[in-house]
C-alpha positions in Angstrom: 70.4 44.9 72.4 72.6 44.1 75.2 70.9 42.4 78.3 71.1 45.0 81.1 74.0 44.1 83.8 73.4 42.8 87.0 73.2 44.9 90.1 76.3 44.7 92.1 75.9 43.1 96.0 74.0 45.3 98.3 72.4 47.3 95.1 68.6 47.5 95.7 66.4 46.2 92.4 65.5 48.9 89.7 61.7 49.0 91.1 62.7 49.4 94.6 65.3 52.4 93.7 62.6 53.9 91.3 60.4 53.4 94.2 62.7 55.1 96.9 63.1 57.4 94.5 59.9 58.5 93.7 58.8 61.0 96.5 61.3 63.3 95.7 60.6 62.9 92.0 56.4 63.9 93.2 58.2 66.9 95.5 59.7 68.8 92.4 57.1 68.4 90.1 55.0 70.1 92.7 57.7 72.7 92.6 57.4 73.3 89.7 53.7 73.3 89.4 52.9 75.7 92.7 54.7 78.3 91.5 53.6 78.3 88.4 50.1 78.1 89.3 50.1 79.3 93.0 48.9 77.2 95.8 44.7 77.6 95.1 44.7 76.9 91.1 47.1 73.5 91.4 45.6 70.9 91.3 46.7 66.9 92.8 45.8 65.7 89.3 48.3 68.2 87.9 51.3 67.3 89.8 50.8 63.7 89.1 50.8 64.3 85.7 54.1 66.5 85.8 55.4 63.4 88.1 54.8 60.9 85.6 52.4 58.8 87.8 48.6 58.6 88.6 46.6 60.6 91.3 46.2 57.4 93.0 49.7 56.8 93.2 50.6 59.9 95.0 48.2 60.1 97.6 50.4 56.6 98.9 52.6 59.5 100.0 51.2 62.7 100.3 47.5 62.2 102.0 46.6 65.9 100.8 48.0 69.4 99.0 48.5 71.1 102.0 51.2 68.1 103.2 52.6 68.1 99.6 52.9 72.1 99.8 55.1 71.3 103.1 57.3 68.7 101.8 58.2 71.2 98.9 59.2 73.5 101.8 61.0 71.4 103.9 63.0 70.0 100.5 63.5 73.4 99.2 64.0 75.7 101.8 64.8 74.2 105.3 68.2 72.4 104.2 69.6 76.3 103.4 68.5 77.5 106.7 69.9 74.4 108.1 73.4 75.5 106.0 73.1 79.1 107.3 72.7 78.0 110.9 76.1 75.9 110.7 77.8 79.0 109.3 76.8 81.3 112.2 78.2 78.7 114.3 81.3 77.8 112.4 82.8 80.6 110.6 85.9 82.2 112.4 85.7 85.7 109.6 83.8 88.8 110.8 80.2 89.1 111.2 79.9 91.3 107.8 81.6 88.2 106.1 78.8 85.7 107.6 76.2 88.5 106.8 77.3 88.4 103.5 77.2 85.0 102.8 73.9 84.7 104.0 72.3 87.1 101.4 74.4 85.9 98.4 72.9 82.5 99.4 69.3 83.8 100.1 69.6 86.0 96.7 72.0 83.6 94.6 70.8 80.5 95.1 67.0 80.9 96.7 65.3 84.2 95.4 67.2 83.9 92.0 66.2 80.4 91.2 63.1 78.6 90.6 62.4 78.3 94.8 62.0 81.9 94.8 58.3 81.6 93.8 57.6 80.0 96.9 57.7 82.8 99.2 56.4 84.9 96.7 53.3 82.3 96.6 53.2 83.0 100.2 53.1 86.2 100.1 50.1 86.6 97.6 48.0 83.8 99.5 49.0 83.5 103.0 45.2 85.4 103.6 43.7 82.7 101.7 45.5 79.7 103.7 46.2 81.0 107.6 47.6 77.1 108.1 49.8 77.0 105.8 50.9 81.0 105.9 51.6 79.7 110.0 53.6 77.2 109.3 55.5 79.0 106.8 56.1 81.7 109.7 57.8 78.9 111.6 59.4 76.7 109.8 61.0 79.4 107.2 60.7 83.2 108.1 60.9 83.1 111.9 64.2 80.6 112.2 65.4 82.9 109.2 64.8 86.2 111.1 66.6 83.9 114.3 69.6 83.2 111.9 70.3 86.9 110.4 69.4 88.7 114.3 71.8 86.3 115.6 74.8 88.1 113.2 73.7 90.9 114.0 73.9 90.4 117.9 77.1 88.7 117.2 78.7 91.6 115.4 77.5 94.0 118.1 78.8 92.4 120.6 82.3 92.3 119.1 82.4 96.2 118.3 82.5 95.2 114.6 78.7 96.5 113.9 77.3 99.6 116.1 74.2 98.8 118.2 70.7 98.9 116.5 67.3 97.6 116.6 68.0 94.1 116.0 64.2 93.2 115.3 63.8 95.5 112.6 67.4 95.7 111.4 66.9 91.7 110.4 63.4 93.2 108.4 65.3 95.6 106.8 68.6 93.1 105.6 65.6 90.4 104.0 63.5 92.8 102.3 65.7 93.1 99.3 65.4 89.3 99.0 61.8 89.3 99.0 62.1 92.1 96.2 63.9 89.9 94.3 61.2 86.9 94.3 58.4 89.6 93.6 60.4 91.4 90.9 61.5 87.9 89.0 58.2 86.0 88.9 55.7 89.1 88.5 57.5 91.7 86.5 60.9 90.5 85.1 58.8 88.6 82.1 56.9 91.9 81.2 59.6 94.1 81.6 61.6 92.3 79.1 65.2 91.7 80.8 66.4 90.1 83.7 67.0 91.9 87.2 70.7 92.3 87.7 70.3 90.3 91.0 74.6 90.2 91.6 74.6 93.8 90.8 71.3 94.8 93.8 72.9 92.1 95.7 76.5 93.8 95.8 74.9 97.4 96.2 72.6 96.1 99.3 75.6 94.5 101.0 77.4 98.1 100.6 74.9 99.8 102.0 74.8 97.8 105.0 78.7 97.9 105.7 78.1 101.6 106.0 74.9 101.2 107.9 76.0 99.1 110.7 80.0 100.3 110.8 80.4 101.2 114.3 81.4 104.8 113.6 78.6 105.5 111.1 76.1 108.1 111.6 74.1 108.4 114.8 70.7 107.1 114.6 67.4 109.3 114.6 67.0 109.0 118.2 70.6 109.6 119.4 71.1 112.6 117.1 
């Protein structure tokens, strides 16, 4: 067998790049194991295993589960916030556009795929774990609620939406989303078939457009 070639200058030895390289490796095997067992069945001893190393090995990075539940998160979720937050502040189209985006990113590529059983998680254990449901609250759902509020506001303010309750507005956009993470980990595998999440996400987006148009129907209280 052919010797293996030698690293080019500057290219770090295989140990030290399998080394480098080996917190993120831990991080998505605890993916994958938290939401398939939820936070309070998974074990350290599990993830290790899924990670290809020993126990002992991983507590050199992560001193506990509560810290490894937070990397997941930060890995996972926070970069797509971060994402959203540069397209409130960069896209020139209309609010609706940016609103759009937003959920067809939240539904597409979070809710729909395997990071979707993390809020889900969150939602069934958050009683169980007040630290971690806390800094869930801030690190995901608050500077998401700040993200979709701030559309809103924006599109108010340039006549293209007509003036609601911002607060629970943003509650009503995300719900669907969280539907989507319940529906796909609880129920989608006994009901047989997968949930049409283009097709919900599509009908959701045209019910807001005719929600927030600034000639749509008065609200309860100015009726």
């Amino acid at each position: 067998m052919a010797d293996d070639p030698l690293p080019g200058p500057g290219t770090p030895p295989r140990w030290r790049r399998r080394k480098e390289a080996r917190p993120q490796e831990i991080v998505a095997a605890a993916l994958d194991v938290f939401t398939e067992r939820g936070f309070a069945a998974t074990r350290l001893e599990e993830i290790a295993a899924r990670a290809g190393i020993s126990k002992g090995t991983l507590y050199l990075y992560f001193p506990n589960k509560e810290e490894l539940f937070k990397a997941v998160v930060r890995s996972a979720i926070v970069p797509n916030l971060e994402m959203a937050e540069h397209l409130l502040h960069d896209f020139p189209g209309s609010s609706m556009e940016i609103l759009a985006r937003l959920l067809e990113g939240i539904g597409g590529r979070i809710m729909a795929s395997k990071v979707g059983g993390i809020p889900k998680l969150m939602i069934a254990e958050a009683g169980n774990f007040p630290d971690l449901a806390r800094f869930y609250l801030d690190e995901v759902i608050n500077r998401g609620f700040r993200v979709v509020g701030a559309v809103i506001e924006r599109g108010v303010a340039r006549g293209e939406f007509r003036p609601v309750n911002v607060a629970h507005t943003v509650r009503l956009v995300i719900a669907p989303m969280l539907m989507i993470a319940v529906w796909r980990s609880s129920f989608e595998p006994v009901e047989g078939r997968p949930l049409d999440v283009r097709g919900l996400l599509a009908e959701h987006l045209d019910h807001l457009r005719r929600a927030l148009q600034p000639d749509g129907p008065p609200r309860g209280d100015e009726a």
